[in-house]
SERO-4910 file (N, C-alpha, C, O; in steps of 0.05 Angstrom, whole numbers):
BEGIN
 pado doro    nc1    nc2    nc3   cac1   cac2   cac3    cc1    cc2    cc3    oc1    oc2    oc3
  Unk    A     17    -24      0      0      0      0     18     25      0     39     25     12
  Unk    A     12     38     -8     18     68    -13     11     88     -4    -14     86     -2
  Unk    A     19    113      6     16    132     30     -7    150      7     -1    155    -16
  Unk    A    -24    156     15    -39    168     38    -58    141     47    -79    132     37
  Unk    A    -35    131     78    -48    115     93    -80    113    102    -90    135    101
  Unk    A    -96     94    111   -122     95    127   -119     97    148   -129     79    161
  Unk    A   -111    110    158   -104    112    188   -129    112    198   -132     96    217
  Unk    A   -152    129    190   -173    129    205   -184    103    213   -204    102    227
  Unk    A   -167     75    203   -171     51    209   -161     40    235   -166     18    244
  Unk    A   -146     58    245   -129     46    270   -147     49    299   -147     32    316
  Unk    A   -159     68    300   -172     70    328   -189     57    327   -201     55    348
  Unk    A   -199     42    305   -237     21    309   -214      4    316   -226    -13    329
  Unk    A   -185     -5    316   -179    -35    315   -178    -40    351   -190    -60    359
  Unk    A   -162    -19    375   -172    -21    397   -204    -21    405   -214    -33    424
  Unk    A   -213     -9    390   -245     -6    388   -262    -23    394   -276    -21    414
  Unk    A   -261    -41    379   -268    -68    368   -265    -82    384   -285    -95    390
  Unk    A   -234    -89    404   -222   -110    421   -236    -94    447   -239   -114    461
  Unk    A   -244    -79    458   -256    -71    475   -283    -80    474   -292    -91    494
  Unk    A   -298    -75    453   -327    -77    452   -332   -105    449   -350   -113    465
  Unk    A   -323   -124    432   -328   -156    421   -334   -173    443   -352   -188    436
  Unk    A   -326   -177    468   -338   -194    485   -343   -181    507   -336   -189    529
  Unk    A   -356   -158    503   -380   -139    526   -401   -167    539   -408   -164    563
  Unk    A   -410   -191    524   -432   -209    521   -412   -228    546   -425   -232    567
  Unk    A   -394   -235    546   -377   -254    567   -363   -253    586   -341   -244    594
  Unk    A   -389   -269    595   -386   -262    631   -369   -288    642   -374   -293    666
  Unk    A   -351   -302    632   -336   -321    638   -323   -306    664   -327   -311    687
  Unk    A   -307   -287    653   -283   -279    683   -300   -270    704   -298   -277    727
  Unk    A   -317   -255    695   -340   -255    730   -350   -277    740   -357   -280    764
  Unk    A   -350   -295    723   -366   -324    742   -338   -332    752   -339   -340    775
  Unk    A   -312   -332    739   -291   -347    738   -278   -336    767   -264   -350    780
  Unk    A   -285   -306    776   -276   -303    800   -288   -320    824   -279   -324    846
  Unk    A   -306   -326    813   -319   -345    843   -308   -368    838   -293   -380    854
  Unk    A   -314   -375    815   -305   -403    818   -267   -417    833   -260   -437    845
  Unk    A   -253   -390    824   -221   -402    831   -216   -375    861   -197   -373    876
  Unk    A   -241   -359    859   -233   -349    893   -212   -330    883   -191   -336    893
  Unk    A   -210   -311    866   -185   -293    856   -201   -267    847   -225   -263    844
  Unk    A   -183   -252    843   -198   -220    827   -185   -222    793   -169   -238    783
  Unk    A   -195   -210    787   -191   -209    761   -166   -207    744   -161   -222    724
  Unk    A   -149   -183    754   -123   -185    753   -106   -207    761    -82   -209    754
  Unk    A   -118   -224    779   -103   -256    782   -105   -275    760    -88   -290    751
  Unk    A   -133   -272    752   -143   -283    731   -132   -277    700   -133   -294    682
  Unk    A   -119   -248    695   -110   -248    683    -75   -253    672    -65   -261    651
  Unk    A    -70   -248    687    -39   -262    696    -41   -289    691    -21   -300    683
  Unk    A    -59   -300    693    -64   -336    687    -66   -337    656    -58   -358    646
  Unk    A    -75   -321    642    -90   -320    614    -72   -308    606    -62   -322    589
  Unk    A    -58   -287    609    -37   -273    594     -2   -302    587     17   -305    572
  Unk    A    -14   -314    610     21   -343    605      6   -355    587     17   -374    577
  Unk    A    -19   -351    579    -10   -377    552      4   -356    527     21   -364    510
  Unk    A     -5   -332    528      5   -316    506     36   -309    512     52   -311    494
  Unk    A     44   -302    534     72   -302    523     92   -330    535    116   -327    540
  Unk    A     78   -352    536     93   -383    541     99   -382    567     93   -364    583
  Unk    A    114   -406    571    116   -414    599    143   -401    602    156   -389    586
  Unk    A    151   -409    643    182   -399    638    196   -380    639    219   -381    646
  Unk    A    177   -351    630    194   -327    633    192   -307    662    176   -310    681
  Unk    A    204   -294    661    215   -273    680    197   -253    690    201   -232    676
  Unk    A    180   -249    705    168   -213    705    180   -198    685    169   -193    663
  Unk    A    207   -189    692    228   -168    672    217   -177    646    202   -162    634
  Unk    A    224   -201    637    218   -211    605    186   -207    591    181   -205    567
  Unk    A    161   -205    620    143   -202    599    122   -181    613     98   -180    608
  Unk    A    134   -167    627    123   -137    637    135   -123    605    153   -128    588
  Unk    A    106   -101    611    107    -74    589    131    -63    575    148    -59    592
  Unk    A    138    -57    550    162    -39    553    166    -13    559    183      2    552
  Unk    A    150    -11    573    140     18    585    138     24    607    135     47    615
  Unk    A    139     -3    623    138      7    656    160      5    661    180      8    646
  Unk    A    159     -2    691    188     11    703    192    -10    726    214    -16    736
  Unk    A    164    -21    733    160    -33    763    145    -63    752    131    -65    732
  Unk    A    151    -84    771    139   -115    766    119   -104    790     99   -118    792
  Unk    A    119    -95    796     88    -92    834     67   -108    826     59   -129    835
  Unk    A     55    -88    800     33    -93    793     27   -128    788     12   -143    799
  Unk    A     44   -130    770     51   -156    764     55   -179    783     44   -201    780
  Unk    A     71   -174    804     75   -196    825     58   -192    838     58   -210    855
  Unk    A     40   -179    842     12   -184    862     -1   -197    846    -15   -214    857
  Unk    A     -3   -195    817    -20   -212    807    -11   -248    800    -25   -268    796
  Unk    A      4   -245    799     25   -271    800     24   -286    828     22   -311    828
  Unk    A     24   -273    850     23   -288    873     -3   -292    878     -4   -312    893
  Unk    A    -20   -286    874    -61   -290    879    -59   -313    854    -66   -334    864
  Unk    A    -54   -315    831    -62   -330    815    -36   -355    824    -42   -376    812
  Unk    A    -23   -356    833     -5   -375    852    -26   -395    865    -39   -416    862
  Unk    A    -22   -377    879    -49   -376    907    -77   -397    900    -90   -412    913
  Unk    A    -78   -390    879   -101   -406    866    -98   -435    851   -116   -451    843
  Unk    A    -69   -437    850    -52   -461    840    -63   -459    804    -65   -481    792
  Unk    A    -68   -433    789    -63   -433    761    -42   -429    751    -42   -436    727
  Unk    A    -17   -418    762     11   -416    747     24   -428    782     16   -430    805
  Unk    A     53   -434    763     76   -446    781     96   -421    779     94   -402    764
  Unk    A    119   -427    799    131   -413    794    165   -436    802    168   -455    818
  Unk    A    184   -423    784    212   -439    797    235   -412    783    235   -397    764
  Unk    A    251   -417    806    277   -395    797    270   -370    793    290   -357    784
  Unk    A    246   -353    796    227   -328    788    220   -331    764    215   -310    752
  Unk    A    217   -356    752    201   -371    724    178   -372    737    173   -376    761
  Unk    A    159   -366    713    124   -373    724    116   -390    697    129   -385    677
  Unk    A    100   -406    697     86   -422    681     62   -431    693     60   -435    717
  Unk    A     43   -434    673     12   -439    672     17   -474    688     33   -490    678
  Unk    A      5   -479    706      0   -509    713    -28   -522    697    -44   -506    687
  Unk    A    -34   -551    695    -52   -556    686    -84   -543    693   -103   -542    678
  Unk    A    -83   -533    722   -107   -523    721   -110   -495    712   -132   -485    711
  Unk    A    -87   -483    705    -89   -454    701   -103   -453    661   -117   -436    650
  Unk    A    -90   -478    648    -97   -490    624   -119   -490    619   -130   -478    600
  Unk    A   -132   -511    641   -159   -513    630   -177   -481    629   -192   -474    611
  Unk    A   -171   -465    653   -182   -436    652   -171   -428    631   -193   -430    621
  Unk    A   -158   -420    614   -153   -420    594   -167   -424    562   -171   -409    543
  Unk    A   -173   -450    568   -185   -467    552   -228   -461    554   -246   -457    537
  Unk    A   -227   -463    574   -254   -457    578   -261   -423    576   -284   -416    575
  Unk    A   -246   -410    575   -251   -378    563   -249   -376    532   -266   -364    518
  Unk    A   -228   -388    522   -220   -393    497   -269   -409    483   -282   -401    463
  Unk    A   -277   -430    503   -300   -441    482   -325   -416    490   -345   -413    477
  Unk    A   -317   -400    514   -339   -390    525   -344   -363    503   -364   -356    491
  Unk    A   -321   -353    503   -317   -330    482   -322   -334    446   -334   -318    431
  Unk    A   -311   -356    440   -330   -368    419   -362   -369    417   -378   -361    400
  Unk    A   -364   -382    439   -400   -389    437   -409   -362    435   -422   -356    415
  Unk    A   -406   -341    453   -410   -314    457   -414   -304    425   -436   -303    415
  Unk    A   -387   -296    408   -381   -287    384   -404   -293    370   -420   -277    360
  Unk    A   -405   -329    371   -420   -342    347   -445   -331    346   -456   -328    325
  Unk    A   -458   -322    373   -484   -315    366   -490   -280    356   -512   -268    358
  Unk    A   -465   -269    347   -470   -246    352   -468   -241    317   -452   -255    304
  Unk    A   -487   -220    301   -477   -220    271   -491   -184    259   -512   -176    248
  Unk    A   -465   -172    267   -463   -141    276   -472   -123    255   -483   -101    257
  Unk    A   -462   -140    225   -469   -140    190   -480   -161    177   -479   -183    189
  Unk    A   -490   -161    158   -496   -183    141   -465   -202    143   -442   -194    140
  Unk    A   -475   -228    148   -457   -251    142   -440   -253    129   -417   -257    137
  Unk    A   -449   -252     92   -428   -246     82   -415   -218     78   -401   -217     58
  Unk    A   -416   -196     90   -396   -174     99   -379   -176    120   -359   -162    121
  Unk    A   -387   -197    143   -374   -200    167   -346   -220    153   -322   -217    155
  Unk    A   -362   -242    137   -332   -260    126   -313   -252    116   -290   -260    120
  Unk    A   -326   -220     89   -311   -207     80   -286   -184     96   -262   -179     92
  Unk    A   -307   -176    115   -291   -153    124   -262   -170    153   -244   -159    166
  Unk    A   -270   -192    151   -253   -211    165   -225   -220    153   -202   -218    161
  Unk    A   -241   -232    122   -218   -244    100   -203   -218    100   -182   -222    111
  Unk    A   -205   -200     93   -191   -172     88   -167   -160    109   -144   -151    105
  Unk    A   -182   -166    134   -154   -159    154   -144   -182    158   -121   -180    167
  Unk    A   -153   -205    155   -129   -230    155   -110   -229    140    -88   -238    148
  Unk    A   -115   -215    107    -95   -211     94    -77   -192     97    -53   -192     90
  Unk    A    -92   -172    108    -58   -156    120    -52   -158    137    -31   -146    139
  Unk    A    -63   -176    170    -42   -187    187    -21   -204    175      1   -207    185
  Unk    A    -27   -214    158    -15   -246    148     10   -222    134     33   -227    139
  Unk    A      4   -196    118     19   -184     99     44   -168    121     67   -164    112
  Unk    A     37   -160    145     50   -148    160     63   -167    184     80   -157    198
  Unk    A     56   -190    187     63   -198    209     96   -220    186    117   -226    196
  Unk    A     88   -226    155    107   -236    155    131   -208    136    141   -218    116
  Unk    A    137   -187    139    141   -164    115    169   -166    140    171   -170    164
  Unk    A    188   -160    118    220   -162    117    220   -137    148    239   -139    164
  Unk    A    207   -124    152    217   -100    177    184    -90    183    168    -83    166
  Unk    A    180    -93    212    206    -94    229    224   -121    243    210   -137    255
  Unk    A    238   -123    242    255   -153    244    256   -154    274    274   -171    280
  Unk    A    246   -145    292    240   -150    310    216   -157    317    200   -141    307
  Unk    A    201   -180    334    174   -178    349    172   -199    372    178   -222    376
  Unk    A    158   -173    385    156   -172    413    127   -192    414    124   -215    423
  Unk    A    107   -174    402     78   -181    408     62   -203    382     40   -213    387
  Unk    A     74   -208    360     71   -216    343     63   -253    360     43   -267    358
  Unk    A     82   -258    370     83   -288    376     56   -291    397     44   -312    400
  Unk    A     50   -266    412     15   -276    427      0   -274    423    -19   -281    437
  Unk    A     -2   -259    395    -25   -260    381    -35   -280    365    -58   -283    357
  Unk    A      1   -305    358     -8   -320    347    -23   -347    371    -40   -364    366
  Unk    A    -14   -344    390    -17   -370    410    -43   -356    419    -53   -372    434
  Unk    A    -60   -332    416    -89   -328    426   -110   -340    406   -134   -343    409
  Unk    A    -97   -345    388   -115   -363    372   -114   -392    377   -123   -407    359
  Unk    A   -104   -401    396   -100   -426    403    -98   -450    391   -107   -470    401
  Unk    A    -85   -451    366    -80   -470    345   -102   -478    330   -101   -489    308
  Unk    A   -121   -471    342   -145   -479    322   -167   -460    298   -176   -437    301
  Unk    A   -171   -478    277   -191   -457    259   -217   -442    271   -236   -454    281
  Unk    A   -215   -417    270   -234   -401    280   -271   -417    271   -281   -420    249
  Unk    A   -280   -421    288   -306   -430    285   -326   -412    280   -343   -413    297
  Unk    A   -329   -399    264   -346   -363    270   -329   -345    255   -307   -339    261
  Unk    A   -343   -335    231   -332   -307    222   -324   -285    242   -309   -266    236
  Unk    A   -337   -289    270   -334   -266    282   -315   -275    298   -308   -258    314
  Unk    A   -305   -296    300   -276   -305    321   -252   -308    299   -229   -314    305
  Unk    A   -263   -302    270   -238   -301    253   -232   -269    246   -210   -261    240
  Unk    A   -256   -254    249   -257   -228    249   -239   -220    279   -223   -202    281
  Unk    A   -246   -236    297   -228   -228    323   -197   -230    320   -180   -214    327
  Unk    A   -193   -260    306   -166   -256    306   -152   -248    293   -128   -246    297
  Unk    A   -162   -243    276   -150   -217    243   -140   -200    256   -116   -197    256
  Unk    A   -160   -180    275   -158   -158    293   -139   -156    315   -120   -141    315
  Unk    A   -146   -172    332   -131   -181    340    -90   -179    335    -75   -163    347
  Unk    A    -86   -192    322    -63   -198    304    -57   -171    300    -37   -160    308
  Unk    A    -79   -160    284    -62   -133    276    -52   -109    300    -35    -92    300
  Unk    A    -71   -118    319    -65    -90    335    -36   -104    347    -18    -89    355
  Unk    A    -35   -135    348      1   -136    361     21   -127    343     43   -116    348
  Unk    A      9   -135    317     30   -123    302     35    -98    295     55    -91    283
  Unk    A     20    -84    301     22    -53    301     36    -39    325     49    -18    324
  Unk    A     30    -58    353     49    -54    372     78    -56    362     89    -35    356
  Unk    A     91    -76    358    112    -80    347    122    -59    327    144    -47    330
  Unk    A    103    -53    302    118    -31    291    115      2    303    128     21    295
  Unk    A     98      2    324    110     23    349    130     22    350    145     33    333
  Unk    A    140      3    376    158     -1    392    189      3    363    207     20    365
  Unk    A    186    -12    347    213     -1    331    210     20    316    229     27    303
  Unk    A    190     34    314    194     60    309    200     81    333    212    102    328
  Unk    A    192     76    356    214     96    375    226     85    389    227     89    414
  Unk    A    239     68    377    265     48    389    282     68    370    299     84    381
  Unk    A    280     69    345    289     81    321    303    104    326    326    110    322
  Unk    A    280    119    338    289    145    343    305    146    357    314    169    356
  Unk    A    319    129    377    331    130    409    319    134    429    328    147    448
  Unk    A    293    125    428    274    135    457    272    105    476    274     85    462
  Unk    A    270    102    500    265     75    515    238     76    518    226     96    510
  Unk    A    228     58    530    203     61    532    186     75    546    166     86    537
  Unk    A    198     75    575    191     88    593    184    124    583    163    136    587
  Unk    A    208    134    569    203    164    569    193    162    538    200    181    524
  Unk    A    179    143    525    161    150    501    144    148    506    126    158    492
  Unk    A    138    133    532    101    137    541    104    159    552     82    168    546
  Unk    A    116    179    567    121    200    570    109    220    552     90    235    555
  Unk    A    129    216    525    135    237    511     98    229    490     88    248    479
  Unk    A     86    208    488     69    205    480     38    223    502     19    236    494
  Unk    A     45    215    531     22    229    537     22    251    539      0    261    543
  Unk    A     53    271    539     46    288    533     35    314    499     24    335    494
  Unk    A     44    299    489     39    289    462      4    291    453     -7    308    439
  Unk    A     -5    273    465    -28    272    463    -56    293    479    -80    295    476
  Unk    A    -32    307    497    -48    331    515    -58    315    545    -69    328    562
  Unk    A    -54    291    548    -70    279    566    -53    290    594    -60    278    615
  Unk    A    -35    307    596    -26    313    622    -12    345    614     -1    343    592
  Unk    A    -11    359    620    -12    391    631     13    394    659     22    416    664
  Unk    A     19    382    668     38    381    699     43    351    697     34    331    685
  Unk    A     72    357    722     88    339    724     63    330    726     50    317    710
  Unk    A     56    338    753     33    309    773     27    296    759     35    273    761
  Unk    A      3    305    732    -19    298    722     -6    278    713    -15    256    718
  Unk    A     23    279    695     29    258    684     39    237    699     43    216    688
  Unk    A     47    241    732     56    226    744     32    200    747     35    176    751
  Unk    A     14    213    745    -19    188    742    -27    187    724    -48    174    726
  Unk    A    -23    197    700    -26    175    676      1    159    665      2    149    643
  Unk    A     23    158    683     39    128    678     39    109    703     54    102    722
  Unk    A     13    105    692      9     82    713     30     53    721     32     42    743
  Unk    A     43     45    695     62     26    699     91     42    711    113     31    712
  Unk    A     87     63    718    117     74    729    118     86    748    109    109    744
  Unk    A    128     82    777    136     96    795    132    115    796    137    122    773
  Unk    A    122    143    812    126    163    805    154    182    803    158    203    791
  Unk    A    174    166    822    197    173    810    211    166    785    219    182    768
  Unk    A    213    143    785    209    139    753    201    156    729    215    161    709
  Unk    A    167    167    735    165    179    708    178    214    704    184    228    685
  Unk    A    176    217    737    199    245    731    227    234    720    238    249    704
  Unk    A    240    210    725    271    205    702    265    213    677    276    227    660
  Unk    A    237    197    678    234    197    640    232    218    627    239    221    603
  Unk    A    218    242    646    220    265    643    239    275    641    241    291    623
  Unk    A    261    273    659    281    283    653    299    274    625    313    289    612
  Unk    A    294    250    622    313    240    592    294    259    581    307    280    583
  Unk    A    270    266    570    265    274    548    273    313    556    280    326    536
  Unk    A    272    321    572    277    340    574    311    355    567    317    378    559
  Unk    A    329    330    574    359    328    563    354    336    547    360    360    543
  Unk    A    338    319    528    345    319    495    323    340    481    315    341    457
  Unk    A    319    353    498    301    379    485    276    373    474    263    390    461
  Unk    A    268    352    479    234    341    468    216    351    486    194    354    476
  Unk    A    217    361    514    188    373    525    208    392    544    232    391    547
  Unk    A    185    414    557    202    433    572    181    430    595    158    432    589
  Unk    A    189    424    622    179    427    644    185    437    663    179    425    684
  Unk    A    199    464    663    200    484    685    213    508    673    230    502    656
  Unk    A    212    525    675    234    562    671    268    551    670    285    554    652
  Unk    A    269    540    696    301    536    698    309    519    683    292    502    681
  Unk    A    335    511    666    348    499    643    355    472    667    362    452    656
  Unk    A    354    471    691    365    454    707    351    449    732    336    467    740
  Unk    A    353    429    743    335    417    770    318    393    760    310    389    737
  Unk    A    314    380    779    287    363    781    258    378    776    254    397    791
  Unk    A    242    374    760    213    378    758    188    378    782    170    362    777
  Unk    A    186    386    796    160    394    809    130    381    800    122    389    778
  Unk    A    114    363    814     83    366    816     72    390    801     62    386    779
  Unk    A     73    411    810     57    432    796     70    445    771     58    460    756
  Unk    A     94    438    766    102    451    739     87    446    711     78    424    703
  Unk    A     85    469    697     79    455    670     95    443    643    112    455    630
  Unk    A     84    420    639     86    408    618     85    413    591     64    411    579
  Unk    A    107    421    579     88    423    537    110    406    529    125    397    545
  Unk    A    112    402    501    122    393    481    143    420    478    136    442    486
  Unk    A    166    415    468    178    428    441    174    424    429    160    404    429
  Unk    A    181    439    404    176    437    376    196    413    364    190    405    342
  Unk    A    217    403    375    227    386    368    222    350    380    231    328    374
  Unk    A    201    361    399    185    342    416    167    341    389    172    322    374
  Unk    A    143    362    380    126    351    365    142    336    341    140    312    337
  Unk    A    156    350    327    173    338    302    176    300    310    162    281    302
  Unk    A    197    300    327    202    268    337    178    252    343    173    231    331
  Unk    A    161    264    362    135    251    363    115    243    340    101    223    341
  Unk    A    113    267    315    100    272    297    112    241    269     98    227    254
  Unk    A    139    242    273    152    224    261    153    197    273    144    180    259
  Unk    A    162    190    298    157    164    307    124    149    296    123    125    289
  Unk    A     98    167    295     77    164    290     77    158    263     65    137    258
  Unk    A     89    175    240     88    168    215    107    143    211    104    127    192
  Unk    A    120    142    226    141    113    212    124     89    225    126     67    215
  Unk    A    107     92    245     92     67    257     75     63    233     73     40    224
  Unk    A     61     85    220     35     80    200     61     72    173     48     68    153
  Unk    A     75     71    170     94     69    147     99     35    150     92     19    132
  Unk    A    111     27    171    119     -9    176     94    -20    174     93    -42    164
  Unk    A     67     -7    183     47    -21    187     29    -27    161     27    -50    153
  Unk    A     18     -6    150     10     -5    118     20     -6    104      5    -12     86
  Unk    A     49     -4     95     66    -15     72     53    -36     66     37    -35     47
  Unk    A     55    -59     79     60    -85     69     31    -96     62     29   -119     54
  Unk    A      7    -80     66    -16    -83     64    -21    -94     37    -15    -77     21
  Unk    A    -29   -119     24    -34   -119     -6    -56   -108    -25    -79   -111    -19
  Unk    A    -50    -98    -42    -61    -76    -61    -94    -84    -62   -110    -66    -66
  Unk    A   -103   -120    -58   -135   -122    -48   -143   -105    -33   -160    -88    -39
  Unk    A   -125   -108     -2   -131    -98     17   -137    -66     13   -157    -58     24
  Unk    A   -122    -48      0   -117    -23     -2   -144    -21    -20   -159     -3    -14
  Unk    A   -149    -33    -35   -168    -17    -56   -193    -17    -40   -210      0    -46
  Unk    A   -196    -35    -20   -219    -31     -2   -214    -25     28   -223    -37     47
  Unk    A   -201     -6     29   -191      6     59   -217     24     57   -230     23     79
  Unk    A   -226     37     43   -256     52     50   -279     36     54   -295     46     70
  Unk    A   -284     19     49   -298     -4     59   -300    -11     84   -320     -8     99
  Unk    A   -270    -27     91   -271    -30    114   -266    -14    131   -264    -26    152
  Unk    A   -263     10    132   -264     25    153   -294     36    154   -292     60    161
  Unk    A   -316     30    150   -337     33    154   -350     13    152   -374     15    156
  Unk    A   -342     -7    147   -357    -37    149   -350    -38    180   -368    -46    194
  Unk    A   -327    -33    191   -315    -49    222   -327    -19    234   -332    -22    258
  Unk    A   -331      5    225   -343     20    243   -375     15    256   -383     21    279
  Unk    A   -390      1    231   -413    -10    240   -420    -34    256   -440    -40    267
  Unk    A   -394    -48    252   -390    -68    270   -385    -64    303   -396    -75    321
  Unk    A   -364    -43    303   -366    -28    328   -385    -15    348   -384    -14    373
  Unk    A   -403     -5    329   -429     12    334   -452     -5    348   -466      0    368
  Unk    A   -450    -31    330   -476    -45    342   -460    -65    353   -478    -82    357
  Unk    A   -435    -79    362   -433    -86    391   -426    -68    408   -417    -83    426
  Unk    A   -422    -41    416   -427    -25    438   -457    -16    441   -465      0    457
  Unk    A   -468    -26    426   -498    -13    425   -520    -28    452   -543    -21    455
***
């Protein structure tokens, strides 16, 4: 595909993964049943996607800073005997599997009854983003992936039973792979993670003062996200106080530089660049399509 990208296609794809199983009530029954909160529950569901074995460090955010969150949810889902743990390795035990497994048919059955467009528009507008996950997830760069590999194990080896659980994992798929060509587009630039969610919320306006932004990075310390602040402030991407020097203050304000928007403005264009390149020219000739076929899809499961 060829630039002038659909971008207006990217926000229905979180969209979508929010709204699609509003109908399944599996993890609310599932808290009674294993005696856990939800975040235990998910810590159990999240090890089949990134395998057994690994580390907090290895499969926390690239963006936070802190496992907390994480090891409280790791030790309740312990607790519940769904993951093991050895050497600070965690892996799913057989009973954490079957929870697993029984979300995996419950969320199916859910899907199958749901049909948001005509049938054959739902297969169509399905077949369409399978072909450009399939076009982006295998395209020469970015030669790194992070998220690519749990998107493929959330489909759990098996053929989607339901246009709308193949429509899920099309979607699905793409939004990991779009993570991924994030992450190496402001890897690119020289940003870590920590101070690109930074330099993103402020970016996006969602914080005005240190404080504000000190609680919208929720995965980071709040000392922490003043460092991050400070890397980006080194390098002249945001300005948060009068003085050229000191630590940042709670009440200071927050903006961008102009060389903040530039970097920010470009990290954004090279994400839509790795991501829609590789899109095939089917796909492209009906990107107006589907971005209003999956908008109506959106519409009437939040409805």
């Amino acid at each position: 595909m060829r630039p002038p990208f659909p971008t207006a296609i990217v926000p229905l794809l979180p969209e979508f993964l929010v709204a699609r199983r509003r109908t399944v009530d599996f993890l609310q029954r599932a808290t009674d049943r294993y005696r856990v909160d939800r975040p235990a529950l998910m810590f159990a569901v999240n090890r089949e996607l990134t395998g057994d074995w690994h580390t907090l460090d290895e499969i926390r955010s690239p963006y936070a800073t802190t496992n907390e969150p994480l090891l409280a949810a790791a030790e309740a889902a312990r607790g519940a005997k769904l993951v093991t743990e050895w050497l600070g390795r965690w892996a799913l035990t057989d009973r954490g599997r079957v929870l697993c497994a029984d979300l995996r048919l419950a969320a199916h059955a859910a899907l199958a009854k749901l049909e948001p467009v005509p049938l054959a528009d739902l297969v169509r507008l399905g077949d369409l983003l399978e072909q450009a996950f399939v076009a982006v997830a295998t395209a020469p760069e970015p030669t790194r992936h992070d998220f690519l590999p749990r998107a493929l194990r959330f489909r759990g080896g098996v053929p989607a039973p339901h246009p709308m659980v193949a429509l899920e994992n099309a979607i699905h798929g793409l939004w990991a792979a779009r993570d991924d060509c994030h992450v190496a587009a402001w890897r690119a630039a020289g940003l870590d993670g920590p101070a690109q969610d930074a330099l993103t919320r402020v970016w996006r306006g969602e914080a005005a003062t240190v404080g504000e932004l000190q609680k919208q990075l929720t995965v980071q310390r709040p000392a922490d996200a003043v460092l991050s602040l400070d890397r980006l402030r080194a390098a002249d991407l945001v300005v948060a106080r009068s003085e050229p020097a000191g630590p940042a203050g709670p009440g200071d304000a927050v903006r961008l530089s102009e060389e903040g928007r530039r970097v920010r403005d470009a990290i954004e264009a090279e994400t839509d660049r790795l991501f829609f390149a590789p899109w095939p020219a089917e796909v492209a000739a009906r990107s107006a399509w589907i971005r209003e076929t999956l908008a109506t899809v959106n519409a009437a499961l939040a409805g």
